[in-house]
Structures are given as C-alpha cells and as structure tokens.
C-alpha positions in Angstrom: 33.8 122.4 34.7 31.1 124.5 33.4 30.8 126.7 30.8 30.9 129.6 32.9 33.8 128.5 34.8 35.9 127.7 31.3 35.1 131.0 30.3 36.1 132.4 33.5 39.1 130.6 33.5 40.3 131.4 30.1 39.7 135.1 31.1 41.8 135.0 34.2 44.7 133.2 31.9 44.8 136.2 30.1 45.2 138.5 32.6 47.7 137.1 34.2 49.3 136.3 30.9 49.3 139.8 30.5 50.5 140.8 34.3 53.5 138.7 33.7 54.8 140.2 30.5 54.7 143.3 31.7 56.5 142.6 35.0 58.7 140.8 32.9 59.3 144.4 30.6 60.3 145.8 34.6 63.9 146.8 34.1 65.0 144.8 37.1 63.9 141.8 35.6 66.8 140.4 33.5 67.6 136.7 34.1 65.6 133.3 33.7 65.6 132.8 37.6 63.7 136.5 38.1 61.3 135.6 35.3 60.3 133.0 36.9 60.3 133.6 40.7 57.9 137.0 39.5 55.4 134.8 37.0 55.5 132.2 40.2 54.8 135.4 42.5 51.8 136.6 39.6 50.3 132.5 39.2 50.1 132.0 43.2 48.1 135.3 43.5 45.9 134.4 40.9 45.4 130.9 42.5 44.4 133.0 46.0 42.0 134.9 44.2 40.3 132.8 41.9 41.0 129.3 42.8 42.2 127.7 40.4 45.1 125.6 40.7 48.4 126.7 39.3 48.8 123.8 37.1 45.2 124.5 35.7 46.2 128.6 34.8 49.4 127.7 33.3 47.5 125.3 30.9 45.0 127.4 30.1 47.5 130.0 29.1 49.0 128.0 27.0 45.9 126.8 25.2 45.0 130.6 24.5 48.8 131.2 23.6 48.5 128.9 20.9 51.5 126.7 22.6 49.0 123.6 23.7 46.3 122.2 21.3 42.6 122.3 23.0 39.9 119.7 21.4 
C-alpha cells in the first residue's frame, strides 16, 4: 500500500467511525443486534465507495481508536 493510500485509508476509518456513532446515538437504535446490523450497513457502503475491504476498515479503525497497536 502506498503512502497515499494509508493515508487515505486512515481518513475513510474515521469517517465512518464517526457515521457509526452517530447512527448509533439514533433513538431507534437500542440493542447489540441493531448496532451492529447499522455499522455492517455503514462498513459495506464504505467498501462500495472506496474499496477497501471490510476487514481492512475495521482494522484501521481500530488502529486510530487506540484498540490495535500499529508498528
């Protein structure tokens, strides 16, 4: 990956970091099972749009969460 691309990719974690806590503040959203069908409605958008894979976004947003350590 380039360095272009990394940035790029850490950018788009944000983002959708951030779309997903916010449709997670929605007041329909209550229980574990609509968390998580709406952040896998947000990531699969995101992987249209962008193309990165899924599994490659939710890493990333854990490496800018703090939650996975990057070398």
């Amino acid at each position: 990956m380039t360095p272009v691309q990394a940035i790029a990719l850490r950018a788009i974690a944000k983002r959708a970091m951030a779309d997903i806590t916010s449709a997670w503040a929605s007041p329909g959203i209550r229980n574990k099972s609509q968390r998580d069908a709406e952040a896998r409605k947000i990531l699969l958008s995101y992987e249209k749009r962008y193309g990165f894979s899924v599994p490659r976004i939710i890493v990333e947003i854990g490496i800018v969460n703090g939650r996975i350590k990057h070398d």
